[in-house]
BALO-439933 format. One record per residue (C-alpha): x, y, z. Coordinates in nm, 4 decimals. Last residue first. Layout:
// BALO-439933
+----------+----------+----------+
|        u |        v |        w |
+----------+----------+----------+
|        X |        Y |        Z |
...
+----------+----------+----------+
// end
This chain:
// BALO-439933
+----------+----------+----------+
|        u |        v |        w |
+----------+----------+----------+
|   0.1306 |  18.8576 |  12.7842 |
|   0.3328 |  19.0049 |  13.0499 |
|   0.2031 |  18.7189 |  13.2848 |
|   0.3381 |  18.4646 |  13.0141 |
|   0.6741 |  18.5573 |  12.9934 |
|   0.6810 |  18.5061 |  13.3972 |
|   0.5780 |  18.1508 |  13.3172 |
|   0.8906 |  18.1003 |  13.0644 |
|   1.1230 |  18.2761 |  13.3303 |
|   0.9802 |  18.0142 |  13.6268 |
|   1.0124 |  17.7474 |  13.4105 |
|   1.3392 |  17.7462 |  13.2920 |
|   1.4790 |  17.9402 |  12.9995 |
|   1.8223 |  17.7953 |  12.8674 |
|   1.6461 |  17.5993 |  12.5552 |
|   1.8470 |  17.8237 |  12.3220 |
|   1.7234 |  18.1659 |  12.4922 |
|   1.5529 |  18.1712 |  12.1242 |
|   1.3971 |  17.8111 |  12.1636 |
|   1.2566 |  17.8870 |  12.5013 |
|   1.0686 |  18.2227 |  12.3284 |
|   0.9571 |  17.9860 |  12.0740 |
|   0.8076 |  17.7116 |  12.2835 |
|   0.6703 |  17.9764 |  12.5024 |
|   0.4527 |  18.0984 |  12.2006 |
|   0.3732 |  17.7480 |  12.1556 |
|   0.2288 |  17.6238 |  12.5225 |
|   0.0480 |  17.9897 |  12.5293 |
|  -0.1336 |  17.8767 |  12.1699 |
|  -0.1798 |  17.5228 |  12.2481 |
|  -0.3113 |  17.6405 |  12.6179 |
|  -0.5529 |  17.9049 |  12.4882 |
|  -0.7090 |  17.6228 |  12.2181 |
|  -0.7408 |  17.3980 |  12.5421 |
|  -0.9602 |  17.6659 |  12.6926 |
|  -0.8659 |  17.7007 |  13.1022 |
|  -0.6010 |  17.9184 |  13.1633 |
|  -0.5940 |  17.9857 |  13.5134 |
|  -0.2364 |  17.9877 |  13.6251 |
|  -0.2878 |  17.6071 |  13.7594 |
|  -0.4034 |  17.5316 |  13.3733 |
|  -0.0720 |  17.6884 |  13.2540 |
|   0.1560 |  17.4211 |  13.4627 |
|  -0.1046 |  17.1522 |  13.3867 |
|  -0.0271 |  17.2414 |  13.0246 |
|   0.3484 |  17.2131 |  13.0755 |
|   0.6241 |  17.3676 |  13.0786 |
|   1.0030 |  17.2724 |  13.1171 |
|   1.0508 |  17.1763 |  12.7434 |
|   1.3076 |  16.8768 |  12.7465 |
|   1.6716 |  16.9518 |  12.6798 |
|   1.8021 |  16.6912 |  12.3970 |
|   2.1232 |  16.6089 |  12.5553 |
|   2.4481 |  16.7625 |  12.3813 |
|   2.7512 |  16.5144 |  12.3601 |
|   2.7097 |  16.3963 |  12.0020 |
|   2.6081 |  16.7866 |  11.8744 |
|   2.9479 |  16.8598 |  12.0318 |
|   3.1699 |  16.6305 |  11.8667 |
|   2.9938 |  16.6425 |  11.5713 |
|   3.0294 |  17.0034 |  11.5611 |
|   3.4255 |  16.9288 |  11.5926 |
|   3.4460 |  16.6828 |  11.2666 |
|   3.2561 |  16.9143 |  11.0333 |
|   3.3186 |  16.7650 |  10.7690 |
|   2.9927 |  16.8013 |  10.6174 |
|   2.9111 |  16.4197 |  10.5857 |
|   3.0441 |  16.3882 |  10.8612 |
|   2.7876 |  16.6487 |  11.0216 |
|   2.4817 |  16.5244 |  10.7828 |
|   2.5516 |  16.1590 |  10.9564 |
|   2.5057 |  16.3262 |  11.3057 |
|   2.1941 |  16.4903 |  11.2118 |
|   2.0639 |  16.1405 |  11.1005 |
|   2.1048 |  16.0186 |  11.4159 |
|   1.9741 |  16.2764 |  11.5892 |
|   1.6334 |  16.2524 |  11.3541 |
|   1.5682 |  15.9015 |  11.5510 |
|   1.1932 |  15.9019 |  11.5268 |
|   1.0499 |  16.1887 |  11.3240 |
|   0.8750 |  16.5006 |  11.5026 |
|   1.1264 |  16.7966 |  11.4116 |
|   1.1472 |  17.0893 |  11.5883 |
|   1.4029 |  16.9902 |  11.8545 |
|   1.5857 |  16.8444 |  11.6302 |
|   1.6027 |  17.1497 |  11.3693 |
|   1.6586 |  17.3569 |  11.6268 |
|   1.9868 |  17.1935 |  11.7391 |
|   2.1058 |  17.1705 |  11.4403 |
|   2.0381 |  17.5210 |  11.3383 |
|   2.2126 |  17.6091 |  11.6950 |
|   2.5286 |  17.4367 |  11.6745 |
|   2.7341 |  17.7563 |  11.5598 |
|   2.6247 |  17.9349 |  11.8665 |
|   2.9478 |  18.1117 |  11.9076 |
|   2.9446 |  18.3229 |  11.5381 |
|   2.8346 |  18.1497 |  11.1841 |
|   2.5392 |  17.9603 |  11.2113 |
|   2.6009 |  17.5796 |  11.0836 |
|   2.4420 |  17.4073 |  10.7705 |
|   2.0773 |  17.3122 |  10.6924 |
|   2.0432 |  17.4394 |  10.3340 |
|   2.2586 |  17.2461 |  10.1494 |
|   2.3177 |  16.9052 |  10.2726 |
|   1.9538 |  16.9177 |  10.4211 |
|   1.6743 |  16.7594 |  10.1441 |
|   1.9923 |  16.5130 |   9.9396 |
|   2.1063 |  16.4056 |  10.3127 |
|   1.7391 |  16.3328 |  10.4508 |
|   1.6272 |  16.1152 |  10.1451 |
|   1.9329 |  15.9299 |  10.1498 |
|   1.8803 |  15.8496 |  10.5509 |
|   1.5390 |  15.7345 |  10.4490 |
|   1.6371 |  15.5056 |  10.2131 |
|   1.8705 |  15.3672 |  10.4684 |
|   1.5933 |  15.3449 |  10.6972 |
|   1.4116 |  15.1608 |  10.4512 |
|   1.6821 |  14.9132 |  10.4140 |
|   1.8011 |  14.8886 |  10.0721 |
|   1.6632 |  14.6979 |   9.7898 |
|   1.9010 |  14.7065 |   9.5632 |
|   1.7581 |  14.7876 |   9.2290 |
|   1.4709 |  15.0153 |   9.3419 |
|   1.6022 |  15.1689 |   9.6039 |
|   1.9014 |  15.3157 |   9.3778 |
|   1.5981 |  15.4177 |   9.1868 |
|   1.4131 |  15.6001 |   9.4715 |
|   1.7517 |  15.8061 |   9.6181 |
|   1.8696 |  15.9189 |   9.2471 |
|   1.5151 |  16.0205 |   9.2556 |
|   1.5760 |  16.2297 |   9.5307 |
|   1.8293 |  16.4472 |   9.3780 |
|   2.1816 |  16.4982 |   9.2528 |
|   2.3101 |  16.1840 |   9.4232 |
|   2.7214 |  16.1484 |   9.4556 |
|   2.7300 |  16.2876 |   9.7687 |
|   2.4257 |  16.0381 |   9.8548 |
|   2.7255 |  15.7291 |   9.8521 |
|   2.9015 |  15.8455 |  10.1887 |
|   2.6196 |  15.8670 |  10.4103 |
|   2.4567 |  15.5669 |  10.2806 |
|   2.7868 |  15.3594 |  10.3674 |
|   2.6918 |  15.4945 |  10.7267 |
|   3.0042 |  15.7267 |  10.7964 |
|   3.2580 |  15.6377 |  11.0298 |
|   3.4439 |  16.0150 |  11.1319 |
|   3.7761 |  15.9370 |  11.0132 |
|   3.7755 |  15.9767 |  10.6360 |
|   3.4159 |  16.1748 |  10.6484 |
|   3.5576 |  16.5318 |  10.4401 |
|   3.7794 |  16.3591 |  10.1610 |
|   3.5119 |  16.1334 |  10.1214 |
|   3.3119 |  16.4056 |  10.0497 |
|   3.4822 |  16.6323 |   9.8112 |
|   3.5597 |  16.3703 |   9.5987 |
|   3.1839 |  16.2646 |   9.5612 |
|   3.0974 |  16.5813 |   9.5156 |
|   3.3279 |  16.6134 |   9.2164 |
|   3.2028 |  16.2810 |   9.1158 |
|   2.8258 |  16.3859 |   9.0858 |
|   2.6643 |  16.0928 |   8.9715 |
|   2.5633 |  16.0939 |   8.5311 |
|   2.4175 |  15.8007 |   8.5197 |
|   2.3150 |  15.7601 |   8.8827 |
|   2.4220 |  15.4444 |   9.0504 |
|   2.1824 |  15.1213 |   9.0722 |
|   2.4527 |  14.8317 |   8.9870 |
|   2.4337 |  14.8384 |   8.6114 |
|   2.4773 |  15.1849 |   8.5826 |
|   2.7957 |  15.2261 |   8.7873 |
|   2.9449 |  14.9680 |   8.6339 |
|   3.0927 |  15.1626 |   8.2694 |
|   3.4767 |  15.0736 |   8.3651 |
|   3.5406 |  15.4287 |   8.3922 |
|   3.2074 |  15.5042 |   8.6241 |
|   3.3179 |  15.2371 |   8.8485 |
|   3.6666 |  15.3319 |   8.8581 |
|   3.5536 |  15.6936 |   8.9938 |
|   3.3927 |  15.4779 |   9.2671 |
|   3.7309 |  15.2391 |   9.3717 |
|   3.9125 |  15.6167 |   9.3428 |
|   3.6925 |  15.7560 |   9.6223 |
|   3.6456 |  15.4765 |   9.8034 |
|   4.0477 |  15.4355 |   9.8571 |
|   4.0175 |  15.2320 |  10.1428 |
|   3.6647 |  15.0735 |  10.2901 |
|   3.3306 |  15.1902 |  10.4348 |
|   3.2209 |  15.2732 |  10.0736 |
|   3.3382 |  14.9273 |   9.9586 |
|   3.1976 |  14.7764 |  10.1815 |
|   2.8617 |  14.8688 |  10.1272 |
|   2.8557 |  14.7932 |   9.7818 |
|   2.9894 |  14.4403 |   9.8955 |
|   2.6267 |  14.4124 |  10.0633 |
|   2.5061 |  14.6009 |   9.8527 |
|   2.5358 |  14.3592 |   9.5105 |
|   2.3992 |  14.0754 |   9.6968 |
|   2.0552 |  14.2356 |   9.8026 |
|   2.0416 |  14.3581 |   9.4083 |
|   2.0513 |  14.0313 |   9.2844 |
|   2.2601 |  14.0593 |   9.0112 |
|   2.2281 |  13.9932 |   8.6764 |
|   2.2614 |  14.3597 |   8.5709 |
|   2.6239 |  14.2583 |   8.7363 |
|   2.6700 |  14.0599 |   8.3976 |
|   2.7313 |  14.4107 |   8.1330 |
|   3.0762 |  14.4908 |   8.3632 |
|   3.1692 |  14.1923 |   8.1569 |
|   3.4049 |  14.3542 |   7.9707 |
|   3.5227 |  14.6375 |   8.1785 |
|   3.5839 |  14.3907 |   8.3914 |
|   3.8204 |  14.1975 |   8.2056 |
|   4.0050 |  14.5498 |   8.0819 |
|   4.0862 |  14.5905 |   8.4405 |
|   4.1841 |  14.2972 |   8.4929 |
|   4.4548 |  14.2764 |   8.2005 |
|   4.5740 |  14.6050 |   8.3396 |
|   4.6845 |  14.5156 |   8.6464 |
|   4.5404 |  14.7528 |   8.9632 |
|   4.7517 |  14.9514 |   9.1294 |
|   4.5526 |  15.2702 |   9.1412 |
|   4.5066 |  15.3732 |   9.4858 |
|   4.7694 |  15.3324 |   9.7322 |
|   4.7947 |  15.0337 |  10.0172 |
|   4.5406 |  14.7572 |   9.8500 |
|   4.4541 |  14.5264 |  10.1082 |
|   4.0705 |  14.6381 |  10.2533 |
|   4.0097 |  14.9030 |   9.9290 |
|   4.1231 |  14.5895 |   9.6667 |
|   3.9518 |  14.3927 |   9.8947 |
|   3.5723 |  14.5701 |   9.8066 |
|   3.6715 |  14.6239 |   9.4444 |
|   3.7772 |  14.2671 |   9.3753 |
|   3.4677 |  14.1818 |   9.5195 |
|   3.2608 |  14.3946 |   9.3215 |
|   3.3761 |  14.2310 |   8.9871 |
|   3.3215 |  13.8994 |   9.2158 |
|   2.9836 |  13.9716 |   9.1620 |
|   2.9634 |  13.8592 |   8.8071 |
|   2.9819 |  13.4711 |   8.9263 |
|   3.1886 |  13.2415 |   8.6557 |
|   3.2283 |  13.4593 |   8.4346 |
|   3.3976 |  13.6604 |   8.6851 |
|   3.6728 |  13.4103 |   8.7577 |
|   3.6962 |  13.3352 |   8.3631 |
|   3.7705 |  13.7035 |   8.2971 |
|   4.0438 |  13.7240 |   8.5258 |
|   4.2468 |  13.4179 |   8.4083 |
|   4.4249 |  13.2480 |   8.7182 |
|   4.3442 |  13.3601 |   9.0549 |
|   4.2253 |  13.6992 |   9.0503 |
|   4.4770 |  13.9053 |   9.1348 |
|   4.4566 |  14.2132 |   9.4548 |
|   4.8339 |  14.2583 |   9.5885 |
|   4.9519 |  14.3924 |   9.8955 |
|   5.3004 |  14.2684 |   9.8286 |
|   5.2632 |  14.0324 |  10.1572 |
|   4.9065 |  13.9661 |  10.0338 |
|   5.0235 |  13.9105 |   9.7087 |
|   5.2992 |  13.6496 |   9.8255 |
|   5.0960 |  13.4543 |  10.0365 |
|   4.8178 |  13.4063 |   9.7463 |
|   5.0865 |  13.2646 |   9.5331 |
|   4.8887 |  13.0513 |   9.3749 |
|   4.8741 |  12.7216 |   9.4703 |
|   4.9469 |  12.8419 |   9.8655 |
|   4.9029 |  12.5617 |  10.0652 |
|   5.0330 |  12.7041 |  10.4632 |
|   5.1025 |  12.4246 |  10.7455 |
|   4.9619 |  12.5313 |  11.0520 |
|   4.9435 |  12.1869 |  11.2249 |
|   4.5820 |  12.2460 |  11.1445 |
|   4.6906 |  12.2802 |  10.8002 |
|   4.6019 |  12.5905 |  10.6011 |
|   4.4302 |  12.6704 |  10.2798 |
|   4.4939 |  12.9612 |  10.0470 |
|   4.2385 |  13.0799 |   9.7748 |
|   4.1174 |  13.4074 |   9.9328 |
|   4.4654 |  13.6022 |   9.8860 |
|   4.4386 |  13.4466 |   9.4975 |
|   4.0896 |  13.6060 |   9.4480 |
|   3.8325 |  13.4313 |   9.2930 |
|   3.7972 |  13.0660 |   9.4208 |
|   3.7685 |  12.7763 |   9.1641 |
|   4.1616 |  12.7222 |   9.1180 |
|   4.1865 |  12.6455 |   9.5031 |
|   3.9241 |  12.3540 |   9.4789 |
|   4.1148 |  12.1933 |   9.2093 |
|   4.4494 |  12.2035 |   9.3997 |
|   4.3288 |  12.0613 |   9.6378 |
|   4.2174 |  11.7378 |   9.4741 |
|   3.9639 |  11.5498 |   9.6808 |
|   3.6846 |  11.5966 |   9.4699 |
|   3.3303 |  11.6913 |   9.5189 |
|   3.1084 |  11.7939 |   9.1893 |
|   2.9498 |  12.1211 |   9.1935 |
|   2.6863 |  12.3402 |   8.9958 |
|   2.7012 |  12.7224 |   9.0432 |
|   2.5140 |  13.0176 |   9.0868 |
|   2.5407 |  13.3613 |   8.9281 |
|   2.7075 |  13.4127 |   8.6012 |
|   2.5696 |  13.1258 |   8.4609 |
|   2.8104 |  12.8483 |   8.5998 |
|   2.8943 |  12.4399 |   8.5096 |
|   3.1167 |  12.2049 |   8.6756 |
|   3.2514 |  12.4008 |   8.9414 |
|   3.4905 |  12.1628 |   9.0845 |
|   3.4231 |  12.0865 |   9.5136 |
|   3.6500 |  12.0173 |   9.8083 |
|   3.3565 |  11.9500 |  10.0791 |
|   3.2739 |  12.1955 |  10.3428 |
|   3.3394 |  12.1897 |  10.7439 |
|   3.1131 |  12.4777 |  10.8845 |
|   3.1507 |  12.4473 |  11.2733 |
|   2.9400 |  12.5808 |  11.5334 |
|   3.0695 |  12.5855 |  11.8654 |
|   2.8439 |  12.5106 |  12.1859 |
|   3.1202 |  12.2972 |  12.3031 |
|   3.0541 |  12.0640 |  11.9422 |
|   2.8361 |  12.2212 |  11.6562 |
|   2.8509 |  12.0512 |  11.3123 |
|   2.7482 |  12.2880 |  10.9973 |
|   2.7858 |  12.0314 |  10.6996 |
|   2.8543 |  12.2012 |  10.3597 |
|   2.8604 |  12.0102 |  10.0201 |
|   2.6809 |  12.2477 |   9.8010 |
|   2.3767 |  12.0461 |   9.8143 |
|   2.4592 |  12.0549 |  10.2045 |
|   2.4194 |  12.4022 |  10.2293 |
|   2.0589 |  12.4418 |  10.3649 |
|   2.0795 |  12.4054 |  10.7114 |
|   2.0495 |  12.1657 |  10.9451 |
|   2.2515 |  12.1729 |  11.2514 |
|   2.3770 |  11.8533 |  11.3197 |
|   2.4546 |  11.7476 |  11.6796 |
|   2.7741 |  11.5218 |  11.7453 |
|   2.6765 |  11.1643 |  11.8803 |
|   2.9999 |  11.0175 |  11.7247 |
|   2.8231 |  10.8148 |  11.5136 |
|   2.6315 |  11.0955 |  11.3994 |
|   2.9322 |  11.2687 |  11.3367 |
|   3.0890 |  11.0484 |  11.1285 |
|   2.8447 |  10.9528 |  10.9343 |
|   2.7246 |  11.2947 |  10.8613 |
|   3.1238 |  11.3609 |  10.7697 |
|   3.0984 |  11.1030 |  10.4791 |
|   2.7588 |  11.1819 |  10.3488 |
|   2.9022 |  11.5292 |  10.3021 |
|   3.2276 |  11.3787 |  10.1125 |
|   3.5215 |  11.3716 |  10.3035 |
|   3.8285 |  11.5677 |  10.1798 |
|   3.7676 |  11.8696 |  10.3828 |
|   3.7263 |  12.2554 |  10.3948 |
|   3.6945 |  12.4497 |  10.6808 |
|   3.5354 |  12.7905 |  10.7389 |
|   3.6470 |  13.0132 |  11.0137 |
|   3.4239 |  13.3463 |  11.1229 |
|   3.5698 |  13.6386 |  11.2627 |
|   3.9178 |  13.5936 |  11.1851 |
|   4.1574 |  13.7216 |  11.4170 |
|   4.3873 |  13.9636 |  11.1755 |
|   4.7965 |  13.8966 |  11.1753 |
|   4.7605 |  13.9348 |  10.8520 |
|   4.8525 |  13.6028 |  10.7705 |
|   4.5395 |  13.4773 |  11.0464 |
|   4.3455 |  13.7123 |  10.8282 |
|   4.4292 |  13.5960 |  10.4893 |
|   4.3280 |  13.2053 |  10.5958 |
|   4.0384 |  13.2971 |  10.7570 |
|   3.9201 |  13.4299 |  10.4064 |
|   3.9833 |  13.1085 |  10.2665 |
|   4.0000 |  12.7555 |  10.3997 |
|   4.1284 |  12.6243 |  10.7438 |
|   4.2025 |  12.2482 |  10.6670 |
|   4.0604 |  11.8934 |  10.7465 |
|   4.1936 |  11.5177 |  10.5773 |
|   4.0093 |  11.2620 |  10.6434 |
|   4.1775 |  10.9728 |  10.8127 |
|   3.9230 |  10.8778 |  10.9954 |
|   4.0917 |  10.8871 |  11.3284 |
|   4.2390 |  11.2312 |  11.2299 |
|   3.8950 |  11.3817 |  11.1260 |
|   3.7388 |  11.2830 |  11.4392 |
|   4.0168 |  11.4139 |  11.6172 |
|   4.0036 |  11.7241 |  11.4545 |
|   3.6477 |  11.8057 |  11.5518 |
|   3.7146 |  11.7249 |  11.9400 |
|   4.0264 |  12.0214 |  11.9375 |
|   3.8099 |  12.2306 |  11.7315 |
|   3.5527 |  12.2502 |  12.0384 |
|   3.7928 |  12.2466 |  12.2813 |
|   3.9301 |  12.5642 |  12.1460 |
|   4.2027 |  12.5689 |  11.9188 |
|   4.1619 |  12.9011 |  11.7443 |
|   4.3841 |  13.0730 |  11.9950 |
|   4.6898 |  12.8709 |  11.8508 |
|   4.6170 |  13.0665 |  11.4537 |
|   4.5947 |  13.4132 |  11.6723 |
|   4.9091 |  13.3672 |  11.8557 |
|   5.0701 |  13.3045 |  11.5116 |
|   5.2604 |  12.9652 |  11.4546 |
|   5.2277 |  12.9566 |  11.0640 |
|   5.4350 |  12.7076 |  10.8962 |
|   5.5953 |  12.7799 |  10.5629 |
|   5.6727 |  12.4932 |  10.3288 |
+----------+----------+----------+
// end
């Protein structure tokens, strides 16, 4: 058996885990590192959260812990056999070896076990169905080791049963197919034909649980090719994409925003015709509203809003900002640059400061302007001559403007 000795896998043994392992150990119960923590300490990756899986029964570890005078923190997974325990301000999520015993496509009901093996065969990918010792001892029932050395995406055992038993695993596959995957298209056929098949389930879906892993994929590898497959295997429609989405802009796109970390909004509008492409996608996921907004801004600007040719390329950016009254605009400037390509502008739009408007009405009220509807009009026409000197003009300039009017 292979045993891991990683500098990552020994930094995980803080005092906390130390304590939670010896309570295991005097009880006899066995405790291992489960899943997704599992791939990353292979990798070579720190895991950013750990979850453990046990052969003591929920009832079994609140025992334990209670007796031990560890502090419970109640949350809702103990139906599904989770206990979170937090020692050395640590929280740890120790869960139960479970069988599914039945599924609908979306939750599940479990029985405990102690088998292994069982627990394994109920996870979806084979890279996510690993467990390791705390003496860093690696149980592989499926080869999981060997596909992530191979850079491998399989669902463990039959494809189509995995998905059956939770749709959204379709999207999964997607989302660490573009995290492990090195080239695009290497996918077995079998699976692909199994989710063409139940492509039909995602409609299922909560649409909250369907972007998060939508949004990972679009911040992930080989997005472009992970999206065409979408609209091959007939998903797109059943996850909030436009029927007929724009593919060639798509392309074009991600081609364009590779390095520049787009918003996963950012990247998906290219492949939105028009606003209502925005309002529907809205509709069945329920994205943020500033993400709506964001959609809204990209599908209004990409075309028109675009740089001045000759030095002052910036400059239709930078008016734009400075006309505009919406909160946090910048921001979605920045995301119309990547998604634009234009890498440098970026650069430079980043690192300008929004000048602020040297004049003021007090400023036109000491030169003897009195009516408010005088200073609007004086404040505005030296607005505009201060935008055409691109915001250079200082105070004494846009005042001496004034006298000659």
């Amino acid at each position: 058996a292979m045993r891991l000795q990683a500098p990552q896998f020994q930094a995980l043994f803080t005092p906390g885990l130390r304590s939670v392992a010896e309570l295991f150990e005097k009880k006899s119960y066995e405790l291992r590192i489960a899943g997704g923590a599992v791939r990353d300490l292979l990798s070579g990756v720190t895991p950013q959260d750990i979850d453990f899986a046990t052969t003591a029964t929920p009832a079994e570890m609140k025992e334990m812990f209670t007796a031990a005078g560890v502090r419970l923190i109640n949350n809702k997974g103990e139906k599904h056999g989770t206990i979170t325990a937090r020692l050395h301000e640590e929280n740890f999520e120790i869960t139960t070896l479970r069988i599914d015993v039945v599924t609908d496509g979306r939750h599940a009901e479990v029985e405990f076990t102690t088998d292994w093996h069982k627990d394994a065969e109920r996870r979806d990918l084979t890279v996510n169905s690993m467990f390791l010792g705390l003496d860093g001892t690696l149980y592989d029932f499926f080869n999981g080791y060997e596909d992530l050395q191979n850079k491998k995406i399989r669902f463990v055992g039959k494809a189509a049963e995995r998905i059956q038993e939770d749709y959204l695993r379709i999207l999964r596959y997607f989302r660490f197919y573009g995290r492990i995957a090195e080239k695009p298209g290497d996918h077995e056929p079998i699976t692909l034909q199994a989710i063409r098949e139940n492509a039909k389930g995602l409609a299922g879906i909560s649409g909250e649980r369907i972007w998060v892993e939508l949004k990972k994929i679009l911040t992930g590898n080989h997005v472009n090719h992970l999206v065409q497959l979408m609209y091959e295997l007939d998903i797109a429609q059943y996850i909030g994409l436009p029927l007929d989405g724009n593919l060639e802009e798509f392309a074009r796109v991600t081609k364009n925003i590779q390095n520049l970390s787009p918003k996963p909004m950012t990247v998906l509008t290219s492949l939105f015709k028009g606003k209502d492409d925005v309002t529907n996608l809205d509709l069945r996921l329920k994205i943020s509203k500033e993400e709506k907004n964001l959609g809204l801004f990209l599908v209004k600007h990409r075309q028109e809003l675009t740089k001045a040719s000759g030095p002052e390329a910036l400059r239709p950016y930078q008016d734009f900002l400075m006309d505009s009254r919406e909160a946090n605009t910048n921001s979605k400037i920045f995301e119309l640059l990547k998604y634009q390509g234009e890498e440098q502008l970026l650069r430079e739009m980043q690192a300008w400061t929004v000048p602020s408007f040297p004049v003021s009405g007090h400023d036109l009220r000491k030169m003897g302007v009195s009516s408010g509807k005088d200073i609007g009009t004086a404040l505005q026409q030296l607005r505009d001559e201060w935008k055409k000197s691109g915001y250079h003009m200082d105070k004494e300039e846009l005042l001496s403007c004034l006298k000659k009017v």
